[in-house]
C-alpha positions in Angstrom: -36.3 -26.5 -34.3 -36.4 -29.0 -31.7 -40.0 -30.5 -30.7 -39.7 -29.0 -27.1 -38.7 -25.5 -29.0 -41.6 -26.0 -31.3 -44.5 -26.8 -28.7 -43.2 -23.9 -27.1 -43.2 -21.2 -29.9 -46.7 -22.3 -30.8 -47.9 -22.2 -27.1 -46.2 -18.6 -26.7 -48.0 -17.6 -30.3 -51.5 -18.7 -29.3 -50.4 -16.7 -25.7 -49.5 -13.5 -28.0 -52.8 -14.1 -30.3 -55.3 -14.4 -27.1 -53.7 -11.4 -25.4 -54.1 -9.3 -29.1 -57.6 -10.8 -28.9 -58.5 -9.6 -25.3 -57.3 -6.5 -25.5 -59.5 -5.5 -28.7 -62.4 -6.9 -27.1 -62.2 -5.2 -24.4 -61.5 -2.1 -26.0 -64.9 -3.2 -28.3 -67.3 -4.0 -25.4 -66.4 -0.6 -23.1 -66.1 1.5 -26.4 -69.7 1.1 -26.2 -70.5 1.5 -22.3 -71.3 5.2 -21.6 -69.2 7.1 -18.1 -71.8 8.7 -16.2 -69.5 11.5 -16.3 -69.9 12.0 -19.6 -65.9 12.6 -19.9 -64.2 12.0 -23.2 -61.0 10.8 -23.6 -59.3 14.3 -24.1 -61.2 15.5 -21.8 -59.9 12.8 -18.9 -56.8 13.5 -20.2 -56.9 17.6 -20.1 -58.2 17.3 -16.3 -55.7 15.0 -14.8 -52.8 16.5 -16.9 -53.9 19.9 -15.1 -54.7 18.4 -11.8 -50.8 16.9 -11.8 -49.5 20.6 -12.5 -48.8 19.7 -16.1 -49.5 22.2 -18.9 -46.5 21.6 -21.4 -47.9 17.9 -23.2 -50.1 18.8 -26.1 -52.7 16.7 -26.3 -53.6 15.9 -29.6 -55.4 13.2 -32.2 -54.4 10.2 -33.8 -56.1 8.0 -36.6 -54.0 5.0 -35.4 -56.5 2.5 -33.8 -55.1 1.4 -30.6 -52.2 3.6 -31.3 -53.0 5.9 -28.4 -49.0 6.8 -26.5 -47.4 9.3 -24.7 -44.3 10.4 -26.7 -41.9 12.0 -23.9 -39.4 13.5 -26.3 -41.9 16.0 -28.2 -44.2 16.0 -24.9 -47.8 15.0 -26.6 -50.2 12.4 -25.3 -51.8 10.9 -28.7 -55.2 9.3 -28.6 -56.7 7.5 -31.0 -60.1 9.2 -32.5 -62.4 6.7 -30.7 -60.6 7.4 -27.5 -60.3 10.9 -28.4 -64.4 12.0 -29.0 -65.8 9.3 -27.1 -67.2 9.7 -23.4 -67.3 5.7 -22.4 -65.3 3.6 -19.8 -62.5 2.4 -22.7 -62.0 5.6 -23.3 -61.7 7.7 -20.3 -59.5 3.9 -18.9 -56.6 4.5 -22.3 -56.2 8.1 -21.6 -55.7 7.8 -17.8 -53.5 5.5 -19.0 -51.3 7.5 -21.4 -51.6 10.5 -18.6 -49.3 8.1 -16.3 -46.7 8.0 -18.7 -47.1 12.0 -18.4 -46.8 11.8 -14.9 -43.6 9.3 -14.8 -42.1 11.9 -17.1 -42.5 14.9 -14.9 -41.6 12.7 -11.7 -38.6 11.0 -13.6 -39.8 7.6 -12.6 -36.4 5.4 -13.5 -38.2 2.9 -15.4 -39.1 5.2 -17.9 -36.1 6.9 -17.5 -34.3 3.3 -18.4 -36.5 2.6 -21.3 -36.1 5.8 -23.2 -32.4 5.3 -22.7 -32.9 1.6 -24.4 -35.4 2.6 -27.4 -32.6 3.5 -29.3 -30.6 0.4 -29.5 -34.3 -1.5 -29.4 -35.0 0.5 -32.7 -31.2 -0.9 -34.7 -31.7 -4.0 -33.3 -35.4 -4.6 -33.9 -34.5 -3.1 -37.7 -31.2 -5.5 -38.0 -33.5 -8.8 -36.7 -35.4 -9.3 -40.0 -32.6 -9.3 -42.1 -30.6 -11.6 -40.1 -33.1 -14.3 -39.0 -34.0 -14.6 -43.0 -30.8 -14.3 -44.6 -28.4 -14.3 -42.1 -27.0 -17.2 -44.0 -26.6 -15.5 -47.3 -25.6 -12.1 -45.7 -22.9 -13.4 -43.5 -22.0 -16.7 -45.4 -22.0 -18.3 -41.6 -24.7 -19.9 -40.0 -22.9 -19.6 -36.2 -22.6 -15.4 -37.0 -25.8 -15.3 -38.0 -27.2 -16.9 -35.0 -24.6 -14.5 -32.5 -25.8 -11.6 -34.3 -29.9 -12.2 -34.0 -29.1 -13.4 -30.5 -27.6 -10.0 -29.1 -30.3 -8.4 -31.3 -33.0 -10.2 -28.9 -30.8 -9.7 -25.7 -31.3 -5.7 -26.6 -35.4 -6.6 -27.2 -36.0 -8.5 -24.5 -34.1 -5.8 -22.0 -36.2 -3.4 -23.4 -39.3 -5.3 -22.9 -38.4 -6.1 -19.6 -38.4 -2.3 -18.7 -41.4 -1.9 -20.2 -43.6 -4.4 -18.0 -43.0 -2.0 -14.7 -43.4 1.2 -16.7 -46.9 0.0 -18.3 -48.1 -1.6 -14.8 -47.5 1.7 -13.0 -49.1 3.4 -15.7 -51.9 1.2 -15.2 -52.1 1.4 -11.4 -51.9 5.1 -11.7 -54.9 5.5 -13.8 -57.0 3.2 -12.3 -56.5 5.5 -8.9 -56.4 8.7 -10.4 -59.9 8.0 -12.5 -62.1 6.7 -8.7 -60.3 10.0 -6.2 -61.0 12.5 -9.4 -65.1 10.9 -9.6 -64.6 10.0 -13.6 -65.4 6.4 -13.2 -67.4 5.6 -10.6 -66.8 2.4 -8.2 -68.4 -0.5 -9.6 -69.2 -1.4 -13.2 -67.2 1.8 -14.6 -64.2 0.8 -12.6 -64.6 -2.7 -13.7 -64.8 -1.9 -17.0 -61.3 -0.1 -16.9 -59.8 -2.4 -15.0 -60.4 -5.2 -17.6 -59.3 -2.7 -20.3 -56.1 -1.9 -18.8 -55.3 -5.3 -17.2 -56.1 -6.7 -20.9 -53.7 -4.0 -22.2 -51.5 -5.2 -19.9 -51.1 -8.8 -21.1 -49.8 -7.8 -24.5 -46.6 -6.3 -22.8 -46.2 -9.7 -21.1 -46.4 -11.9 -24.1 -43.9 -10.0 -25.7 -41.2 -10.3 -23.1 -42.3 -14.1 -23.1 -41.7 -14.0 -26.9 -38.9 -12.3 -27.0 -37.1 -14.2 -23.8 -37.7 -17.4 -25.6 -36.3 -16.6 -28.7 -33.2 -15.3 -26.4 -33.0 -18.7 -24.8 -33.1 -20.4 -28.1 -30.3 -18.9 -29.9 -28.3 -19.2 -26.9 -28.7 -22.9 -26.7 -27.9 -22.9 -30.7 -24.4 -21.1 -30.1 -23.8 -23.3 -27.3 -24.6 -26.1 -29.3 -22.5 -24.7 -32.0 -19.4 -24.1 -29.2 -20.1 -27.6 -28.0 -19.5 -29.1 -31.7 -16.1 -26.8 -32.3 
């Protein structure tokens, strides 16, 4: 790895590492600020699911932290258990969240459309990438194979990741609106609060598109380097 290649992975790591860092710190600071509502995450999510005419997504628990989703194939919005019970501004920000993803669904919104179309391929390629960035050598007993291979693998990831930034942002701007016109959060402090969760949620979708896009670019520049040489 070049120096230039190698200033940038470690810039785009501590990028990756600070979004990580943001996000759970967030998540840790407005896990413990009370909604005057009193709302709890389920809750948020039972009212705007009903409010947006939907009553087919089960909502239901998950002891994944951070793992809260919305899984459009079986139809269930999954909070995590401190999103879940807890009445506070993180929690009532995530599941607004998750209930825009509901809401794409039922609207077809074609980003989400795109990247459920995608997940498939993301899923062989992300399980293939491993393999071939370790021993892709060994494996394919050719260094140039290896690098085409793990290079369409990231063109798949990095597609995927790049349908996933205007999915999660609309998401995002959804709940934020949706929590102020319904009176869960109120203006102020509450909305701040979710807006620093969700914007710091945000930034991890970023960095991974940035990760992935740069280790795009750098196996491309490898197999034109390697054309160059032939």
């Amino acid at each position: 790895m070049t120096p230039f290649f190698l200033i940038g992975f470690i810039l785009i790591l501590l990028f990756s590492l600070w979004a990580q860092w943001r996000v759970k710190s967030a998540f840790t600071q407005f896990s413990q600020v009370p909604v005057e509502s009193g709302m709890t995450g389920a809750e948020t999510a039972q009212r705007i699911l009903s409010a947006a005419g939907i009553d087919d997504v089960e909502i239901t628990e998950t002891q994944s932290f951070l793992g809260d989703h919305y899984d459009p194939t079986h139809k269930r919005l999954c909070l995590s258990t401190g999103v879940y019970h807890t009445p506070s501004v993180a929690a009532v920000g995530i599941a607004a969240h998750e209930c825009g993803h509901a809401i794409q669904h039922k609207i077809g919104y074609a980003p989400l459309k795109a990247r459920a179309a995608v997940v498939p391929l993301a899923v062989v390629a992300g399980n293939i990438l491993p393999f071939v960035l370790i021993f892709g050598g060994f494996l394919f007993g050719n260094g140039m194979l290896a690098v085409k291979i793990g290079f369409w693998c990231y063109a798949v990831i990095t597609v995927f990741q790049l349908i996933t930034l205007p999915v999660e942002f609309d998401a995002t701007r959804r709940a934020k609106l949706i929590l102020g016109e319904m009176g869960i959060i109120r203006q102020g402090g509450e909305a701040a609060g979710v807006n620093k969760v969700l914007d710091s949620a945000a930034l991890t979708y970023v960095a991974a598109f940035v990760a992935s896009l740069f280790q795009l670019i750098r196996l491309w520049l490898l197999m034109q380097s390697g054309r160059s040489r032939d």
